[in-house]
C-alpha positions in Angstrom: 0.0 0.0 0.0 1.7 2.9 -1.3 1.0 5.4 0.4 0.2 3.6 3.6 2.8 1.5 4.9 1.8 -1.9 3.0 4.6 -1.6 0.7 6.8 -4.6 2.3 9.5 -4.9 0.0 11.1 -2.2 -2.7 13.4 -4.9 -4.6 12.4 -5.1 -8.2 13.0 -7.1 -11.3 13.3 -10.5 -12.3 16.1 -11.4 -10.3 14.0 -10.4 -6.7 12.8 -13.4 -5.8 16.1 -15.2 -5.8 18.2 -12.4 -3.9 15.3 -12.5 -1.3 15.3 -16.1 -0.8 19.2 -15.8 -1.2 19.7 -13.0 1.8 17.0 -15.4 4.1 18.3 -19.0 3.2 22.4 -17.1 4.8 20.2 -16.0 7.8 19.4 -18.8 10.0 20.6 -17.8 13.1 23.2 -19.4 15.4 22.9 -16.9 18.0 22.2 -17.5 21.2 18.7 -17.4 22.2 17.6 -15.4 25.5 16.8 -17.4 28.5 13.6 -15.9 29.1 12.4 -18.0 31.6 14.8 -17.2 33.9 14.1 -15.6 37.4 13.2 -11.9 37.0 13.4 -11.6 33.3 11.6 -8.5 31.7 11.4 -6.9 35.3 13.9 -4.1 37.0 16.2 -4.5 33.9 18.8 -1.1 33.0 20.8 -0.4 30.4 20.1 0.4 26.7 17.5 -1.1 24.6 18.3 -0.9 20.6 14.9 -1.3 18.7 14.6 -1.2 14.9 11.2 0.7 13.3 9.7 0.9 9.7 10.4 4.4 8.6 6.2 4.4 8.1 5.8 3.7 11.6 8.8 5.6 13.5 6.6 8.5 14.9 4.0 5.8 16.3 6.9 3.9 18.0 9.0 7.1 19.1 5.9 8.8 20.8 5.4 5.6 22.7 9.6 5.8 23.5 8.9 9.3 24.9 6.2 8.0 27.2 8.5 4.9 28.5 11.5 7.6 28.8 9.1 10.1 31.2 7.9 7.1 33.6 11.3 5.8 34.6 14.8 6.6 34.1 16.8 2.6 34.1 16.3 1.7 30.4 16.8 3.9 27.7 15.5 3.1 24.2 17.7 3.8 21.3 15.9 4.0 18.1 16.7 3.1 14.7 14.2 3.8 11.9 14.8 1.4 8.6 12.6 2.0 5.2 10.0 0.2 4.9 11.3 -1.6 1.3 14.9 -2.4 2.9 13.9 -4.0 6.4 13.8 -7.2 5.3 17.5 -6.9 4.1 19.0 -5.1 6.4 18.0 -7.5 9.2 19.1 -10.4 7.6 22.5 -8.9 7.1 22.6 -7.9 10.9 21.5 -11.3 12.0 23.9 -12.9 9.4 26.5 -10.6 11.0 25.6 -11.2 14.1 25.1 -8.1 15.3 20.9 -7.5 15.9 18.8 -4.9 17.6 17.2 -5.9 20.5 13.9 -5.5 20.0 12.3 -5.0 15.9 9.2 -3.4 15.2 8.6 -5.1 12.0 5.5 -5.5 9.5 3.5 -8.6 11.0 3.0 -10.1 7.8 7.4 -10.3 7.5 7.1 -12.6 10.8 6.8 -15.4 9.3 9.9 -15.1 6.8 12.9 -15.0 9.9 10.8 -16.9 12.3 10.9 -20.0 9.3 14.3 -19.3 9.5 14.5 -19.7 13.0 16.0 -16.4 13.9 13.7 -15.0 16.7 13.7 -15.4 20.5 10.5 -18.1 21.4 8.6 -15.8 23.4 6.0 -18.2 24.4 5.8 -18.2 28.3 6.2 -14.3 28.7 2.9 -14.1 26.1 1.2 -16.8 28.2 1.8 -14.9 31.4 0.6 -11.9 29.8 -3.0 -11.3 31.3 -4.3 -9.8 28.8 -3.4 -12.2 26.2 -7.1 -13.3 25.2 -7.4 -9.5 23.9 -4.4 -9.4 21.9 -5.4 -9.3 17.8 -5.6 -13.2 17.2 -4.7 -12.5 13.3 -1.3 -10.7 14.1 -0.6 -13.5 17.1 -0.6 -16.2 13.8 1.9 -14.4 12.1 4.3 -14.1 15.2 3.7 -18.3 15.5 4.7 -21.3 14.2 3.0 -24.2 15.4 2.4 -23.8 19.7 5.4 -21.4 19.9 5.0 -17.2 19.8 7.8 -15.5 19.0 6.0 -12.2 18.8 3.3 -9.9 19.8 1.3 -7.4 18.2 1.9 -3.7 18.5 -0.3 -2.1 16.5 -3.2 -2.6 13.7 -3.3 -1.0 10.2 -6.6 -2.4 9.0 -8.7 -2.1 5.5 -12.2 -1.7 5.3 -15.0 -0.2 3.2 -15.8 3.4 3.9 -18.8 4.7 3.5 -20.1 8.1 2.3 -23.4 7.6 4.0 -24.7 11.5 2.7 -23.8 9.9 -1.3 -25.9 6.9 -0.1 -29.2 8.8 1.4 -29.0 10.7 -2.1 -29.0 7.3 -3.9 -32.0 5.6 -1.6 -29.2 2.7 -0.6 -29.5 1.2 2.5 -25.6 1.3 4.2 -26.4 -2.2 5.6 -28.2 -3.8 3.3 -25.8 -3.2 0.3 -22.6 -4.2 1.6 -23.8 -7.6 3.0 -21.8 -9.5 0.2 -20.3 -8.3 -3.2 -23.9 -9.5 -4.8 -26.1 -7.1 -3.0 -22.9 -4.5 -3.5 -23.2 -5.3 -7.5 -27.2 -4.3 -7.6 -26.0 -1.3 -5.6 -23.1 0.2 -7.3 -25.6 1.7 -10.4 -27.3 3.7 -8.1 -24.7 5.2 -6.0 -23.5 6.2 -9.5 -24.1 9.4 -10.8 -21.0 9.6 -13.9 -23.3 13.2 -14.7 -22.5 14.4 -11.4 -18.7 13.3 -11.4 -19.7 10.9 -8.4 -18.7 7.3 -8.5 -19.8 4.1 -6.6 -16.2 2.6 -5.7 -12.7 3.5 -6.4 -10.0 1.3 -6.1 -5.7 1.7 -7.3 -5.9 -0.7 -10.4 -2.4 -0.2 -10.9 -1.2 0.1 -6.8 -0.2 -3.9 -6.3 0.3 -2.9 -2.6 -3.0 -1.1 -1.7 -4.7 -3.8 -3.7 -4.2 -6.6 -2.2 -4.8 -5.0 1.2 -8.2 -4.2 0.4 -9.3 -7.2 -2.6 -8.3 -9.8 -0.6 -10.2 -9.6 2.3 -13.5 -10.6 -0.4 -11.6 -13.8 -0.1 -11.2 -14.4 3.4 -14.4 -13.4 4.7 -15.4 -16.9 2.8 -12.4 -18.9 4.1 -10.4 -18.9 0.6 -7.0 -17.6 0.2 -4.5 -17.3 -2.9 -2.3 -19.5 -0.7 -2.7 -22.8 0.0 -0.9 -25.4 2.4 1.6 -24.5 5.4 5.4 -22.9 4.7 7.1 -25.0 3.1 5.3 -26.6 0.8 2.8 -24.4 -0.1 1.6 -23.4 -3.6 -0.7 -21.0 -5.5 -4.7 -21.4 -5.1 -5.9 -19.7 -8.1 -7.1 -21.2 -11.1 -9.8 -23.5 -9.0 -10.1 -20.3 -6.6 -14.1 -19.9 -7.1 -14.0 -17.0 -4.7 -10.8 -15.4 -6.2 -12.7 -15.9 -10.1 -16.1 -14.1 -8.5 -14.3 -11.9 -7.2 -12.5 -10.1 -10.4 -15.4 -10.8 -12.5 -17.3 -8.1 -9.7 -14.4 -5.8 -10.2 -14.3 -6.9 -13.8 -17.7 -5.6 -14.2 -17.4 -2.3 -12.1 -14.9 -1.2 -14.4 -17.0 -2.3 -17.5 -19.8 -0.5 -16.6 -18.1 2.9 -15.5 -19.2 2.4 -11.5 -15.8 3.4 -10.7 -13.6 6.0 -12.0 -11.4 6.0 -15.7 -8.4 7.4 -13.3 -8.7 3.3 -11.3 -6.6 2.7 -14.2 -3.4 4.2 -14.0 -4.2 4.8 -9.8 -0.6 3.4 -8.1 -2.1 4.5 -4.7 -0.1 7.6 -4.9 -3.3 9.7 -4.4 -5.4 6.8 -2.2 -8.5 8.0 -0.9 -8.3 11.7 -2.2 -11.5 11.3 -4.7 -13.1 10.0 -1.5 -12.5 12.5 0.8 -13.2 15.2 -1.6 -16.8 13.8 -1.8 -16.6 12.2 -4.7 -16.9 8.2 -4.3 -19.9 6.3 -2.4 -17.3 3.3 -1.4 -13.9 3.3 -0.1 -12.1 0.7 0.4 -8.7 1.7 2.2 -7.8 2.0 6.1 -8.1 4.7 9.3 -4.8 6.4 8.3 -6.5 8.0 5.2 -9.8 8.7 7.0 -8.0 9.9 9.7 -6.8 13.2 6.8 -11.0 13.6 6.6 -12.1 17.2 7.6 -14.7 17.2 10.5 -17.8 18.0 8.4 -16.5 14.8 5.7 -15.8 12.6 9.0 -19.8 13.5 10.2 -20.7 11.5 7.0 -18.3 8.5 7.0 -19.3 4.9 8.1 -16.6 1.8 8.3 -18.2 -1.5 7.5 -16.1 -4.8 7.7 -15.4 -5.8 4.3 -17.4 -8.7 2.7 -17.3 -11.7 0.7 -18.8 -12.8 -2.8 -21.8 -14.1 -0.9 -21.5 -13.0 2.5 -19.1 -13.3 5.4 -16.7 -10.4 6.5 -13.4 -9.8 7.0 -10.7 -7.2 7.3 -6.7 -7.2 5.9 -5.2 -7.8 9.9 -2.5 -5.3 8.7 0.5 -3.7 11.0 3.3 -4.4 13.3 4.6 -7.2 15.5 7.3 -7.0 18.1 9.7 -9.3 17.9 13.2 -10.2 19.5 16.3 -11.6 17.5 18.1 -14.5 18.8 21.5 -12.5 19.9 19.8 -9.9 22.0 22.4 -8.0 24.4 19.5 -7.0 26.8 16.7 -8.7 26.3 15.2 -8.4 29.3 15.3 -4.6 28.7 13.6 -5.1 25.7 10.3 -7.2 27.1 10.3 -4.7 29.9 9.8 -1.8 27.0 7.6 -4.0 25.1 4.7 -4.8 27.4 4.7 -1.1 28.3 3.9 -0.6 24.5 1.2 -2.7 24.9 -0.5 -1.1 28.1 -3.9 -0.1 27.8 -2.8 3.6 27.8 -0.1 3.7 24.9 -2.5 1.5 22.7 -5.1 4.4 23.0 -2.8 7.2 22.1 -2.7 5.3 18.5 -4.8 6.5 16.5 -3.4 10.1 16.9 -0.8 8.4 14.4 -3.2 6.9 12.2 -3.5 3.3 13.6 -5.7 1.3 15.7 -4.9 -0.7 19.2 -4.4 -4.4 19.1 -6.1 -4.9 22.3 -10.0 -5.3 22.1 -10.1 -4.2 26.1 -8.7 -0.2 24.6 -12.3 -0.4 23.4 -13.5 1.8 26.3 -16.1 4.4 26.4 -14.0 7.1 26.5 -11.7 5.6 23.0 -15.2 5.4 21.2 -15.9 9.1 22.3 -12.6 10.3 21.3 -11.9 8.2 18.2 -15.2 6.9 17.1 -14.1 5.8 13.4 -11.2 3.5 14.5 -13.4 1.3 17.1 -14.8 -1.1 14.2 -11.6 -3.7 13.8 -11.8 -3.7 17.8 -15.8 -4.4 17.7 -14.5 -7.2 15.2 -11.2 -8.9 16.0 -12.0 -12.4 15.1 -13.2 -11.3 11.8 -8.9 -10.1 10.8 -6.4 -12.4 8.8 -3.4 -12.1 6.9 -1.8 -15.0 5.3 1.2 -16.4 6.7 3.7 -17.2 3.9 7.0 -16.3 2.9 5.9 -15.2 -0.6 3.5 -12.2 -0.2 6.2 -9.3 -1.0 7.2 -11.5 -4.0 3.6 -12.2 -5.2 1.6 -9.5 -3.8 3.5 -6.1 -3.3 5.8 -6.4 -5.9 4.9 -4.4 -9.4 6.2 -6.6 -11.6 4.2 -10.0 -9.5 2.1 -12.1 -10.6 -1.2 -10.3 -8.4 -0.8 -7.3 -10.0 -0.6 -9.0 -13.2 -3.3 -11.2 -12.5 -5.6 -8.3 -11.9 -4.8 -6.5 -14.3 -5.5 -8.8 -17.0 -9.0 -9.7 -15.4 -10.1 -6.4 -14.6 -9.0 -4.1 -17.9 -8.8 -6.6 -20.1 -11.2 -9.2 -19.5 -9.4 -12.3 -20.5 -10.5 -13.6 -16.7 -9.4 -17.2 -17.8 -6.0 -16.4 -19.0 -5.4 -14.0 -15.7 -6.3 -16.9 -13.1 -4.3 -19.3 -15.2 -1.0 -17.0 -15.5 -1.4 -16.1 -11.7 -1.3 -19.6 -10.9 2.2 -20.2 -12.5 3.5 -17.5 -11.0 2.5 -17.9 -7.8 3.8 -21.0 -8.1 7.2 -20.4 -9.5 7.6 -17.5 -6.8 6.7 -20.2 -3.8 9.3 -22.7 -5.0 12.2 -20.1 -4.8 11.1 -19.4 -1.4 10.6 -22.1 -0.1 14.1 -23.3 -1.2 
């Protein structure tokens, strides 16, 4: 997502796929792992604490740093912001070197690729003991696991769902509700939410932003249980040509764009502009996330409804999108580090979030007073259960990558119509990308 922080990984051309898995397959770690069962750990530890950020989330993590600085004066937190499209590289050169940051704030849905490789501290009995652990964001938990062990938690949520422009809907006569039950009683709606006269649009969506795509098409998926993955890491492979939801799902977009229900400039979109025809009034149905709302002026917010996106014939689900904590093998003060990381996750710095644009990961910050304050970022907490993300090691690869088979896929679906040859060129690719991975 372009312009908000689902862009993963900013390596490009053919030969991507094979330096990634390259860097990764160098990188299992031989470090020593932190005892962090023994007596006392994550509790009246001092010294310096070295945590890595995504550039995209540095003032989210730094503000939090500032808090942790002004309510005690043993640990101080050094912080190191990394671009979003060279974190993946740069920490596993550091762990191949040997030399980590204690503590990474990472993308959750890059977990999986270094705890595969076995290069993160099991974290399992300090989650456990954790007494709020129930609350934490099941979806990001699964992509901090591997099997019964944790070797992360969430830090915070960067969820997609459909906004609505509820003032373009009374206009219309559309019931909110009623239409976005599934993308069948969204197709009977998107006519009449259109008004091409008036400049005003049912949908918009970045047909050529790979990133913000597949943070808000494959949700329609989910919320029915199918994925474009199938199988665990390792031996997984591409579920597309057979994908009944995935083929139902770009013939709906397919048809949008036929019949003119969303924009001509969905075309050439890259996500560079996401959400700006929305909040200038202009589009009935948005799908992106709270950090573009978030830009709304007051008397645009006043009109704005979230709704949990939904399936081809029902079902919901949202694109459990974000950051995990996690702690490298190789640590030099670990115990610093979970002492600074379960204050990020108190009830207090989880409800200063959305000032940055992002949404707690504990369903317990869901407190009157949040709903008062930040009443369009309560819907994901309402709905926790209903968030996913795929664990695999190929998303960057196949998903966020321009020149991937997703974008590719889409494309040839949606613009061109050749729906058959899409699905069947997206399944070799996926494919082909899965089995360099998986190496």
């Amino acid at each position: 997502m372009e312009i908000s922080r689902r862009r993963l990984l900013g390596l490009a051309g053919a030969g991507a796929a094979a330096a990634i898995t390259g860097v990764l397959a160098g990188c299992s770690s031989t470090l020593p792992e932190p005892d962090v069962a023994a007596a006392g750990f994550g509790a009246r530890a001092r010294g310096t604490v070295s945590v890595w950020s995504r550039s995209a989330t540095q003032t989210g993590m730094q503000t939090i740093i500032d808090r942790f600085h002004k309510v005690q004066s043993a640990i101080r937190v050094q912080l190191t912001p990394v671009l979003d499209a060279e974190y993946v590289t740069k920490l596993a050169t550091a762990i191949r070197g040997g030399e980590v940051p204690d503590l990474v704030d990472m993308d959750d849905i890059n977990s999986s690729l270094f705890i595969y490789r076995d290069t993160f501290t099991d974290l399992t009995p300090l989650v456990d003991e954790l007494p709020y652990r129930d609350k934490l964001s099941p979806g990001h938990l699964s992509l901090a696991s591997l099997g019964k062990k944790v070797y992360g938690v969430p830090f915070l949520a960067d969820n997609s769902l459909l906004w609505l422009n509820t003032e373009l809907f009374d206009r219309a006569g559309v019931d909110p509700d009623e239409a976005t039950q599934s993308l069948e009683t969204l197709q009977e709606a998107l006519p009449k939410l259109t008004s091409a006269k008036d400049g005003i649009y049912a949908w918009t969506f970045p047909g050529n932003g790979q990133g913000a795509l597949g943070f808000t098409f494959l949700p329609h998926l989910w919320a029915q249980n199918a994925d474009v993955f199938r199988g665990e890491i390792g031996s997984q492979t591409g579920f597309i040509e057979k994908n009944d939801k995935l083929r139902t799902t770009l013939e709906f977009f397919r048809r949008m764009w036929r019949n003119k229900w969303a924009p001509p400039s969905c075309y050439a979109d890259a996500a560079t502009h996401w959400g700006s025809d929305f909040l200038a009034g202009k589009i009935a149905i948005f799908p992106g996330n709270f950090a573009v709302i978030k830009a709304a002026p007051k008397a645009m917010a006043a009109k704005l409804k979230p709704v949990v996106i939904p399936g081809p014939t029902g079902g919901r689900c949202f694109f459990d999108g974000g950051d995990n904590l996690c702690m490298p093998r190789g640590a030099k003060n670990p115990s610093a580090a979970w002492e600074f990381a379960k204050f990020a996750l108190e009830t207090a710095q989880q409800q200063s979030l959305p000032d940055g644009g992002y949404t707690p990961i504990r369903s317990d910050a869901d407190t009157a007073a949040f709903r008062a304050k930040y009443p369009l970022d309560t819907t994901p907490l309402e709905h926790l259960d209903l968030g996913y993300a795929p664990r695999t090691l190929a998303y960057n690869l196949a998903i966020n990558q321009a020149d991937g088979p997703f974008l590719a896929m889409f494309r040839k679906a949606v613009f061109d119509g050749d729906v058959d040859g899409a699905l069947s060129d997206g399944q070799a690719g996926f494919d082909r990308l899965l089995k360099e991975t998986q190496a």
